[in-house]
PDB file of N, CA, C and O in Angstrom:
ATOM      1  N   UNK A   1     -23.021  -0.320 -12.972  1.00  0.00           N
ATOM      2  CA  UNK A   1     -22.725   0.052 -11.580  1.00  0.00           C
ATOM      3  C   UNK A   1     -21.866  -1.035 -10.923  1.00  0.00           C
ATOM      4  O   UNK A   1     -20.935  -0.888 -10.131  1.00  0.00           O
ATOM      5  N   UNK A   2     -22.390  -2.162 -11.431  1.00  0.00           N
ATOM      6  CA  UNK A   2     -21.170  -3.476 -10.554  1.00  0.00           C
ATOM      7  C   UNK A   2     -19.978  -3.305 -11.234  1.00  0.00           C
ATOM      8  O   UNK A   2     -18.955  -3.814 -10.775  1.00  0.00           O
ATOM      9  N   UNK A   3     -19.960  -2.841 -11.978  1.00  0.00           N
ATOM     10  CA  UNK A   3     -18.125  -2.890 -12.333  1.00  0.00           C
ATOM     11  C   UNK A   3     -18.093  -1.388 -11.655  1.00  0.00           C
ATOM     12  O   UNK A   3     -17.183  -1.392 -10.826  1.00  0.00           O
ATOM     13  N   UNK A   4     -18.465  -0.657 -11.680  1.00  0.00           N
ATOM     14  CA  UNK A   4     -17.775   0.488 -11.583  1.00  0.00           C
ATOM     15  C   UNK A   4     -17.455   0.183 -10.141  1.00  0.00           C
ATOM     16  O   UNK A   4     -16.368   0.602  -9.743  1.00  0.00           O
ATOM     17  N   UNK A   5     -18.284  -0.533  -9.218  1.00  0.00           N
ATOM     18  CA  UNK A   5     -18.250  -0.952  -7.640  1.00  0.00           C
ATOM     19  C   UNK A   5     -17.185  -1.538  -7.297  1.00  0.00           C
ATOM     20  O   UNK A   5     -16.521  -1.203  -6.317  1.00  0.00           O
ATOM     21  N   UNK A   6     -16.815  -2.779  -8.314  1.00  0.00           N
ATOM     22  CA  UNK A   6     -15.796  -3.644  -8.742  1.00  0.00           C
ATOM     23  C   UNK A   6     -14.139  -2.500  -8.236  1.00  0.00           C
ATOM     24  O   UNK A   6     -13.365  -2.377  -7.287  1.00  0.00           O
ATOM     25  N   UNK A   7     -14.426  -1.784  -9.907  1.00  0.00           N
ATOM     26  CA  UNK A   7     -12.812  -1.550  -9.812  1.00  0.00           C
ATOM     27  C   UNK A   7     -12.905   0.158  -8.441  1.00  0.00           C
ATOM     28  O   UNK A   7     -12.168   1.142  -8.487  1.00  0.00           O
ATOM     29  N   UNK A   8     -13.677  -0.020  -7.756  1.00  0.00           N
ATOM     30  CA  UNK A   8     -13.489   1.054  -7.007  1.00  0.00           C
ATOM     31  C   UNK A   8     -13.040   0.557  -5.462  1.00  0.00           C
ATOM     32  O   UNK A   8     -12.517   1.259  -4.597  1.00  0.00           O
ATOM     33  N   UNK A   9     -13.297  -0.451  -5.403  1.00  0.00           N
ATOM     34  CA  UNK A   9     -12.753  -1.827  -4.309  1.00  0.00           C
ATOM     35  C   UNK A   9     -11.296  -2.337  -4.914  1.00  0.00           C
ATOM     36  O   UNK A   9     -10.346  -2.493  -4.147  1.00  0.00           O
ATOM     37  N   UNK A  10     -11.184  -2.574  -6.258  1.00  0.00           N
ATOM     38  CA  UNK A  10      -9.584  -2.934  -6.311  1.00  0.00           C
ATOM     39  C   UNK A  10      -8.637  -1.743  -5.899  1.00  0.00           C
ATOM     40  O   UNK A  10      -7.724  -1.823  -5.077  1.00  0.00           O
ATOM     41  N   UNK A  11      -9.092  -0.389  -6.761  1.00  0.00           N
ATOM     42  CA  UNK A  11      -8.318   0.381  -6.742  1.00  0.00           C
ATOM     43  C   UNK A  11      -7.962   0.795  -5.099  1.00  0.00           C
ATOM     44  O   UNK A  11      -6.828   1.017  -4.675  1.00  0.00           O
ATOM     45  N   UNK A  12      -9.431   0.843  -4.172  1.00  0.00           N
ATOM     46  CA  UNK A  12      -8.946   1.125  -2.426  1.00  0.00           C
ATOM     47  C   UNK A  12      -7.971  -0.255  -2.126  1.00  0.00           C
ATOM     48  O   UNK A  12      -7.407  -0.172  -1.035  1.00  0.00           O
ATOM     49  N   UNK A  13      -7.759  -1.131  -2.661  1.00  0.00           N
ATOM     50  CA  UNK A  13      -6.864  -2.702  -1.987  1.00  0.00           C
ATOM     51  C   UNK A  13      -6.284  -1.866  -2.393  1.00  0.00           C
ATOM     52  O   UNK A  13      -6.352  -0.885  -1.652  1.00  0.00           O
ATOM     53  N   UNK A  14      -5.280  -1.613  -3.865  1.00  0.00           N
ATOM     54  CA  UNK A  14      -4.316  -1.542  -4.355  1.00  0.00           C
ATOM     55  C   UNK A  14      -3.217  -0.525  -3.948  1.00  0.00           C
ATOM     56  O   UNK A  14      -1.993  -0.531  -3.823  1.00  0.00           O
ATOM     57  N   UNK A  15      -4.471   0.549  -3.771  1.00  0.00           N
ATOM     58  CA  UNK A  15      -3.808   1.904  -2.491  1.00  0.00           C
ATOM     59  C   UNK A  15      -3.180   1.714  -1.440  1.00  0.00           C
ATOM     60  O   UNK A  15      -2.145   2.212  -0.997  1.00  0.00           O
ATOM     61  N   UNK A  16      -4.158   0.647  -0.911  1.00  0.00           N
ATOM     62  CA  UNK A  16      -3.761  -0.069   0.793  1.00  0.00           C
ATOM     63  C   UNK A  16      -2.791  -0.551   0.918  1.00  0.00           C
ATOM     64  O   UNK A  16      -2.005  -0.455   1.860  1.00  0.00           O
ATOM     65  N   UNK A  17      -2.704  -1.227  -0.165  1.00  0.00           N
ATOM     66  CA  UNK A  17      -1.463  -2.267  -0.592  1.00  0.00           C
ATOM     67  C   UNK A  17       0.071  -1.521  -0.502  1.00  0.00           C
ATOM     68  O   UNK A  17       1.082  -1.793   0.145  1.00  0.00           O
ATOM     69  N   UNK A  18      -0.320  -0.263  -1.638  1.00  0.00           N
ATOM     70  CA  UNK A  18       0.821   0.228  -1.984  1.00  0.00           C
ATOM     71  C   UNK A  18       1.057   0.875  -0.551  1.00  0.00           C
ATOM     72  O   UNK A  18       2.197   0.490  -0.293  1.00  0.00           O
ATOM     73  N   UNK A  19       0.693   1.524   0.364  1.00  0.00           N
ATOM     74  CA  UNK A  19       1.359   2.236   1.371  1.00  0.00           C
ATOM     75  C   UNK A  19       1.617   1.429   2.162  1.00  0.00           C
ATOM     76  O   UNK A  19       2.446   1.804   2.991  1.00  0.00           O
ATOM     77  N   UNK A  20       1.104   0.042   2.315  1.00  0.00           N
ATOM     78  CA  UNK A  20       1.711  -0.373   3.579  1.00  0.00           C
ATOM     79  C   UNK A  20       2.737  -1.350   3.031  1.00  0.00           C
ATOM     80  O   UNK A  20       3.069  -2.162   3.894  1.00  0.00           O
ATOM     81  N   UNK A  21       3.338  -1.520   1.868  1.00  0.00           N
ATOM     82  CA  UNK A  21       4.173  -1.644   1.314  1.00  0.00           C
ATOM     83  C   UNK A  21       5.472  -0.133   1.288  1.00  0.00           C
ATOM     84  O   UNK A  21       6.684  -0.293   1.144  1.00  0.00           O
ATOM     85  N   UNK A  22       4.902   0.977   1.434  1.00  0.00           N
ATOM     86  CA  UNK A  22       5.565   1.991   1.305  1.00  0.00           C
ATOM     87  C   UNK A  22       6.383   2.147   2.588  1.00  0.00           C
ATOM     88  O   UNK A  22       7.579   2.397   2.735  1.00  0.00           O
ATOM     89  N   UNK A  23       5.031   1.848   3.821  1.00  0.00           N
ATOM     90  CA  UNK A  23       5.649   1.873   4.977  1.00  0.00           C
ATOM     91  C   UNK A  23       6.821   1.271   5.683  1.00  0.00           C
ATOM     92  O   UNK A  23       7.797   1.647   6.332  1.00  0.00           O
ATOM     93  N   UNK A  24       6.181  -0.023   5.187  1.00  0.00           N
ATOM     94  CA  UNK A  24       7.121  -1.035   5.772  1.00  0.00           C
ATOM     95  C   UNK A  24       8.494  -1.043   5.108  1.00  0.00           C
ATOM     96  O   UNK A  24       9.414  -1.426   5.830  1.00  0.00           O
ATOM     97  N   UNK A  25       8.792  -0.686   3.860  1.00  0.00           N
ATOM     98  CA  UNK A  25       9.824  -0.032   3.356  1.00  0.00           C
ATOM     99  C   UNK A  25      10.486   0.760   4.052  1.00  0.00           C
ATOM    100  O   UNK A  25      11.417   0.258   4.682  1.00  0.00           O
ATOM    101  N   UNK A  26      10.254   2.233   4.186  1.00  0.00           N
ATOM    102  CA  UNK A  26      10.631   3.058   5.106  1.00  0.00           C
ATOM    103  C   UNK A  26      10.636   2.701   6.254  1.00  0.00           C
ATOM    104  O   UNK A  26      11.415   3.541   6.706  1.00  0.00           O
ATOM    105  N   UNK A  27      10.333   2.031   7.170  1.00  0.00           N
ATOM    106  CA  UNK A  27      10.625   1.460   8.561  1.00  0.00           C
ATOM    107  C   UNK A  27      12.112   0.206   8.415  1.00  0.00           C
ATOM    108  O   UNK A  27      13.056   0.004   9.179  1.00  0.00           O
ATOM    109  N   UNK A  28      11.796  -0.318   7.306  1.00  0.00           N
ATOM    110  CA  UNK A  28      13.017  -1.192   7.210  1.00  0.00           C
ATOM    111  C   UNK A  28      14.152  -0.297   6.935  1.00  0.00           C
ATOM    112  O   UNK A  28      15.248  -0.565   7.429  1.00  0.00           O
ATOM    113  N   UNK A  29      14.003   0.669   6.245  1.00  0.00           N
ATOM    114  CA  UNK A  29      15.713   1.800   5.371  1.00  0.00           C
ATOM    115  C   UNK A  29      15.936   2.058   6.683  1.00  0.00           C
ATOM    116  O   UNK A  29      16.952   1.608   7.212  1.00  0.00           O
ATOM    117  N   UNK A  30      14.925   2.903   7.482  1.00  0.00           N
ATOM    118  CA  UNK A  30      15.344   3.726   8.855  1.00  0.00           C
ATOM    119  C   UNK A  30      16.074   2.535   9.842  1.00  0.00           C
ATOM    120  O   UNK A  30      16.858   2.793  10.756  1.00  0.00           O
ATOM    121  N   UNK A  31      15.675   1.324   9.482  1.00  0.00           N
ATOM    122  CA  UNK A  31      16.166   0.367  11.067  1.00  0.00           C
ATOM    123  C   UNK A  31      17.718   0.126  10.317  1.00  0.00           C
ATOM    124  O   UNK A  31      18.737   0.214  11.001  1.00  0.00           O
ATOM    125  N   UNK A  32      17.762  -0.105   9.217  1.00  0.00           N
ATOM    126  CA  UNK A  32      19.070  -0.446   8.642  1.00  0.00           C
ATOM    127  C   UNK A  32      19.886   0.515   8.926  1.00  0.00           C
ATOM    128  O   UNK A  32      20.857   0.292   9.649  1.00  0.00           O
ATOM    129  N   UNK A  33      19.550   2.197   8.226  1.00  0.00           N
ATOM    130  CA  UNK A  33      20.426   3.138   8.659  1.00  0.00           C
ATOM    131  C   UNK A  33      20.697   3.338   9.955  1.00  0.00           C
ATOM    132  O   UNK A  33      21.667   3.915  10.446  1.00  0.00           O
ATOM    133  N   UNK A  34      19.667   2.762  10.546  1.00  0.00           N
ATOM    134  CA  UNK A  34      19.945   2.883  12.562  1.00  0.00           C
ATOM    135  C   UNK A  34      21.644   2.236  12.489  1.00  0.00           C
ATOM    136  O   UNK A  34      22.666   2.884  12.717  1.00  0.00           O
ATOM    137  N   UNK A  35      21.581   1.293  12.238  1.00  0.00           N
ATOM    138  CA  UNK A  35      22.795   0.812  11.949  1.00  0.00           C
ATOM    139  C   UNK A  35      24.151   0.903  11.293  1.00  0.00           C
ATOM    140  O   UNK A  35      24.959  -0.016  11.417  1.00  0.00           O
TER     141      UNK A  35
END
């Protein structure tokens, strides 16, 4: 059960990670193309 607890906490960071990495991506293309 502790690992399974383990990688079920990395995998929600890694999610988190990836979209607000996704976001902030897409907010940067859109401010550039503003331009």
């Amino acid at each position: 059960m502790s690992d399974n607890d383990g990688n079920l906490v990395v995998t929600s960071f890694c999610v988190m990670i990836g979209l607000a990495i996704t976001f902030t991506i897409r907010f940067l293309a859109r401010k550039i193309t503003s331009r």
